[in-house]
Residue, then its C-alpha position, 0 to 999 in steps of 0.5 A: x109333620x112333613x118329612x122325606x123318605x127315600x123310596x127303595x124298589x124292593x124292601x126284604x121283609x127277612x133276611x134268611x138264605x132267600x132275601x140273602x141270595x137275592x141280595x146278592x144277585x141284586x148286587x151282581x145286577x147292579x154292578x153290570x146295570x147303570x141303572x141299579x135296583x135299590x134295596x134294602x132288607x129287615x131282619x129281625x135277629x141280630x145277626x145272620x142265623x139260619x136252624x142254628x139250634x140243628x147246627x149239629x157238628x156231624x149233619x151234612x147237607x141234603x143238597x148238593x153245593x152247587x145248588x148253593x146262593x148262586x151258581x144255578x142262576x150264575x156260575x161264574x159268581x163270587x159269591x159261589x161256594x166254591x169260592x167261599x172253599x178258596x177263600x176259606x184255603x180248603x179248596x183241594x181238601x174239599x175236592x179231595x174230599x169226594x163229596x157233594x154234601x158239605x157239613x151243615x156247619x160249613x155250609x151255614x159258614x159259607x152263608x154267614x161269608x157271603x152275608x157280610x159281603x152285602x151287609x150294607x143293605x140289610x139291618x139286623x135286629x130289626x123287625x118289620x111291625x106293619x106294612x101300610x099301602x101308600x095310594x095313587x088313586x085307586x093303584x097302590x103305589x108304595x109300601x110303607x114298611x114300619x121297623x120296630x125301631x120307629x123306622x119307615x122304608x117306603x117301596x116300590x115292591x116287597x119281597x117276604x122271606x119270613x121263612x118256616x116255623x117251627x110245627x107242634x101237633x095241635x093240643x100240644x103246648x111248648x114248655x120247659x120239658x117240651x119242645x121244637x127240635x129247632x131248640x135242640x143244641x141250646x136245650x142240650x147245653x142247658x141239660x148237661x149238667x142236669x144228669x137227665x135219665x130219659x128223652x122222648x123224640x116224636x117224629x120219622x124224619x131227618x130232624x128226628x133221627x138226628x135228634x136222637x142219635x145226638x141225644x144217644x152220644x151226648x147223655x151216655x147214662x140216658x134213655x133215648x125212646x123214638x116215637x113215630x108212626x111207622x113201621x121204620x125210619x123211611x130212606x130219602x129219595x134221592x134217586x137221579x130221576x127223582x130229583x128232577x123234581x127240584x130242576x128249574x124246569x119242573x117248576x113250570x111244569x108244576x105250576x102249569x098242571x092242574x089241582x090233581x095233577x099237583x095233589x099226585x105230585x107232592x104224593x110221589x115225590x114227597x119222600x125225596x124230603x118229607x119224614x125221609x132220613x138218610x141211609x147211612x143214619x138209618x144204618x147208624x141207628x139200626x147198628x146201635x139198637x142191634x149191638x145194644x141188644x146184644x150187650x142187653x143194655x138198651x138205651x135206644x128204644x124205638x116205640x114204632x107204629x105208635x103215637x104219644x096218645x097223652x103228653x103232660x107237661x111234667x113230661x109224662x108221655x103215654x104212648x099208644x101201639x096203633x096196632x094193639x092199643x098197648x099203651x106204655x107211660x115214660x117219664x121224660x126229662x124232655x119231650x122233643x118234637x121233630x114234627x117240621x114247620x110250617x110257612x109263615x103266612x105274610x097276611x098278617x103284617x101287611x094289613x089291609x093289604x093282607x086282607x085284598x090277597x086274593x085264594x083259592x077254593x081251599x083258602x090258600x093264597x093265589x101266587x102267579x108264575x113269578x112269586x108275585x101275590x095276586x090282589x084285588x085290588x091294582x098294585x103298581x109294584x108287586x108284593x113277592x114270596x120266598x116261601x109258603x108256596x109250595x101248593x102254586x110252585x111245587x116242593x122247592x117252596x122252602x128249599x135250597x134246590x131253586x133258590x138261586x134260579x127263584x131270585x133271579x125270576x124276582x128280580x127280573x120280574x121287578x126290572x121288566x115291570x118297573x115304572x120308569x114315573x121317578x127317578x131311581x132313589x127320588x124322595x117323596x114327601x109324607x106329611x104324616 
């Protein structure tokens, strides 16, 4: 059967804050170029959703606002922040406020604000199946992206948001008793009326600490026993110096430095984000252990310098001293891991494709200075990441820092090495 399809210069395989900040520097592009750059972006859930089940009401964002979808690449942008505050009639208040850390809440808000301004470019509820390369000879010339709806875009370029998933130590399996602390506000709902006597929260970082102090409010009756490996919560780095580690410009300087160089890099600087919490919540929950042993009802218990040696999934956990031996079995209504994410890697869905990726000396995927895949074999277009790049790009991989600056690089990769062979939006036709 021969059939048109139209040719999009980028497909977005996601649409999380990434593919979401690109949209809209797409747009501000578009409407200052007569020749545009056509998009369009597949999402698989139903409507804009980013960590919903950690939107929790009093979390603030580890980030300043300014380093929102956009004013690091335009600050005169509508689609800024700030102009989501005065959209929203809270400006003055935010400003009264004293604070560059917004809710996280308020933030998603701003994120969902600005989605529904470029949402005639991005289907919802629609998942990216396979990618299939379309040849001109030896060259790829397009992507054929297949949706879970019977649907092909074909593409000059891709542009793979497929974000972070949620990480469990190896053995471990979820399961009714057992979960991601990205699970966190719909299991707690499920829970309240449960009466549940004990929670078990394994990890050291912000998400874990989070987790337990909302477990502590939210079931009053309730046992809270954090596990993790130090000796205590350790404070986030978040020194003026230190975090130059996420300015634009630290990004070629890492991607520039040698395999060694990097290794010390990530080592120094990993506490400005990783297993890190914030100083007033270390502070909230040391003064809830203290005042709890001075009323002798402790219901926050902190197994430190300890690991959950065995997990069953009754909720059982035994948990083991890493200086003693000792080891304590609790039974838990729930086991709840904050034990971070991992990217996605995108050599699955593109197929043959996936499988011409060029690595490196430890397996990981080859990416050059403007997010573009390296392949073996010759690309016309190019297939991008937001994301999963950490070990080429440094630790703004899968963070807000950079996101704006990261997107505005993409794009005008994509500009500077378009081949002018058809008209923008011309029709091919597949005889597929």
């Amino acid at each position: 059967m021969t059939a048109e399809v139209p040719i999009y210069d980028i497909v977005g395989v996601g649409f999380g804050p990434s593919n979401l900040a690109l949209a809209i520097a797409l747009a501000e592009h578009n409407a200052g170029h007569a020749e545009p750059v056509i998009a369009h972006f597949l999402e698989r859930q139903p409507r804009f959703g980013w960590h919903r089940g950690m939107l929790i009401d009093t979390a603030t964002m580890q980030v300043s606002f300014l380093k929102d979808l956009v004013t690091m690449r335009n600050p005169t942008s509508e689609f800024s922040f700030l102009n989501y505050l005065h959209a929203s009639g809270r400006l003055v208040d935010f400003i009264n406020h004293k604070n560059l850390f917004p809710l996280r809440v308020e933030f998603h808000d701003y994120f969902e604000w600005a989605a529904a301004k470029v949402d005639d470019v991005v289907s919802y509820g629609t998942e990216v199946v396979s990618v299939r390369p379309v040849y001109d000879g030896s060259e790829v010339a397009y992507f054929d992206v297949e949706a879970s709806d019977g649907s092909s875009l074909r593409a000059r370029n891709l542009v793979m948001g497929t974000g972070l998933r949620p990480q469990l130590p190896e053995g471990v399996t979820a399961g009714a008793r057992i979960w991601h602390n990205s699970e966190l506000l719909f299991r707690v709902d499920a829970l309240r009326g449960a009466d549940p006597k004990r929670f078990v929260v394994v990890g050291a970082g912000q998400s874990a600490a989070e987790v337990a102090a909302l477990l502590h409010d939210e079931f009053p009756r309730a046992e809270v026993c954090a596990v993790f490996a130090r000796y205590g919560y350790s404070p986030a780095d978040d020194s003026s110096f230190a975090n130059r580690i996420f300015d634009p410009e630290a990004v070629d300087q890492f991607y520039r430095a040698g395999e060694p160089v990097k290794d010390r890099l990530m080592r120094y600087h990993g506490a400005t984000n990783y297993s890190a919490v914030d100083i007033d919540l270390i502070d909230e929950l040391y003064r809830r252990v203290y005042r709890e042993k001075v009323l002798g009802v402790e219901r926050l218990r902190l197994f430190n310098v300890s690991r959950p040696a065995e997990v069953t999934d009754t909720g059982t956990v035994t948990v083991e001293s890493l200086t003693t031996g000792e080891r304590t079995v609790l039974e838990a209504d729930a086991v709840v891991y904050a034990t971070g994410y991992r990217p996605a890697d995108p050599t699955p869905l593109l197929g043959e494709l996936g499988r011409g990726c060029l690595r490196d000396d430890e397996g990981r995927l080859r990416v050059e200075r403007d997010y573009r895949l390296a392949t073996e074999f010759p690309l016309r277009g190019g297939i991008y990441l937001q994301g999963g790049t950490e070990h080429t790009h440094g630790i703004t991989s899968s963070l807000l820092s950079n996101t704006a600056v990261r997107v505005g690089e993409i794009l005008r990769s994509v500009v500077d090495r378009r081949v002018v062979a058809e008209p923008v939006g011309e029709y091919v036709i597949s005889g597929r």
